[in-house]
C-alpha positions in Angstrom: -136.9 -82.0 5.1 -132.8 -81.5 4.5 -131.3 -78.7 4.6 -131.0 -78.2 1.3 -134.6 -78.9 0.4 -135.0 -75.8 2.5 -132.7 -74.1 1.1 -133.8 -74.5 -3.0 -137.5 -73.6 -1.0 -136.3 -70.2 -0.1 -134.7 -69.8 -3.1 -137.5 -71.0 -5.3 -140.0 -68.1 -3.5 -137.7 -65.4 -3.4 -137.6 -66.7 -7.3 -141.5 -66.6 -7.2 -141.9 -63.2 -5.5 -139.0 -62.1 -7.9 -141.1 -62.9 -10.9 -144.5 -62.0 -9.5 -142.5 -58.3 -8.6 -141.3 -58.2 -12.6 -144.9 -59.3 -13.7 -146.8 -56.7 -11.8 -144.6 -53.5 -13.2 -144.4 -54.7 -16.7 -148.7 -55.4 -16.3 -148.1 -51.5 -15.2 -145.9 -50.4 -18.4 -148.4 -52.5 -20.8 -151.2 -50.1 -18.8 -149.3 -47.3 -19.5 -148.0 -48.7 -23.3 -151.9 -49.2 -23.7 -153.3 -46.0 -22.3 -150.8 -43.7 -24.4 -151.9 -45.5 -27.8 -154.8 -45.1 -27.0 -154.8 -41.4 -26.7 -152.6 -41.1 -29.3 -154.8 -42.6 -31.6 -158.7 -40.6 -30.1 -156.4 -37.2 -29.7 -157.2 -34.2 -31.7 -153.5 -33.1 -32.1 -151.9 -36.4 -33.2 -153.8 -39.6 -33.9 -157.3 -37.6 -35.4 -154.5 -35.6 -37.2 -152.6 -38.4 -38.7 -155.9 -40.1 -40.4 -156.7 -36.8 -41.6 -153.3 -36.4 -43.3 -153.7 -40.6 -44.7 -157.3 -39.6 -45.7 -156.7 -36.7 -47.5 -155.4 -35.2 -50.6 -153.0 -37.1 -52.8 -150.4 -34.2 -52.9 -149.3 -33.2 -49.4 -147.1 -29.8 -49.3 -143.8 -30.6 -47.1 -145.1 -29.4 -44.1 -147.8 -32.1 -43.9 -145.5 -35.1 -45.4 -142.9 -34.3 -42.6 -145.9 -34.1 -39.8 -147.2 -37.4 -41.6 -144.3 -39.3 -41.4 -143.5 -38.1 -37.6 -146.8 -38.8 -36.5 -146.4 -42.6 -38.1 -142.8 -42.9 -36.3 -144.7 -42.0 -33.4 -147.5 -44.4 -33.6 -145.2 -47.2 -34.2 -143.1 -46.6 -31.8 -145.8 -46.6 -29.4 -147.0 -49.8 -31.0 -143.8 -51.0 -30.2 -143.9 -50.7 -26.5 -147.2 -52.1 -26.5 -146.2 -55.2 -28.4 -142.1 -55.5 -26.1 -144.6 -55.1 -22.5 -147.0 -57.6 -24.0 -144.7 -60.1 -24.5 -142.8 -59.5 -21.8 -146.1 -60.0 -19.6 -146.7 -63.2 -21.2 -143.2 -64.4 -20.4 -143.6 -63.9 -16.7 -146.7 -65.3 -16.6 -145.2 -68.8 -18.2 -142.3 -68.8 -15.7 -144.8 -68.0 -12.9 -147.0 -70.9 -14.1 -143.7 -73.2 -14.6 -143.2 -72.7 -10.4 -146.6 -73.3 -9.6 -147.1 -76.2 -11.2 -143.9 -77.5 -9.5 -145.4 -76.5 -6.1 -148.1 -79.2 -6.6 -145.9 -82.5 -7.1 
């Protein structure tokens, strides 16, 4: 093996434990993404509240259209994170598969 093959071998797992490093924290902030949609969605103070306030009456006073319409921003941004760690997952996991499958040749 040259020199340079083992040099682009280092690189290529310190690239590998690099990726494998990113993967496992954002597989930790989808957890978390998950987990806090979750309770925001089963939680008596936000999520049980805002399909109260889409179920019920047609007219809401101001104080419930302003609690409404935070609790949505709220949801979605959670929604969000969700969706950015998901992808962000899925990425890793397609470069992690890219240098594996170039381990094998």
């Amino acid at each position: 093996m040259h020199n340079y093959d083992k040099n682009f071998l280092i690189l290529q797992m310190a690239t590998i434990e690099e990726i494998e490093n990113q993967l496992n924290i954002a597989l930790g902030k989808l957890g978390e993404a998950e987990k806090k949609l979750k309770e925001f969605e089963e939680g008596d103070d936000d999520g049980m509240l805002l399909k109260k306030l889409r179920r019920g009456r047609k007219e809401l006073d101001e104080e419930d259209k302003y609690e409404k319409t935070r609790l949505e921003e709220e949801e979605k941004e959670l929604k969000k994170d969700k969706q950015v760690w998901g992808e962000q997952v899925r990425y890793l996991q397609k470069e992690l598969t890219k240098f594996n499958e170039g381990k094998g040749n």
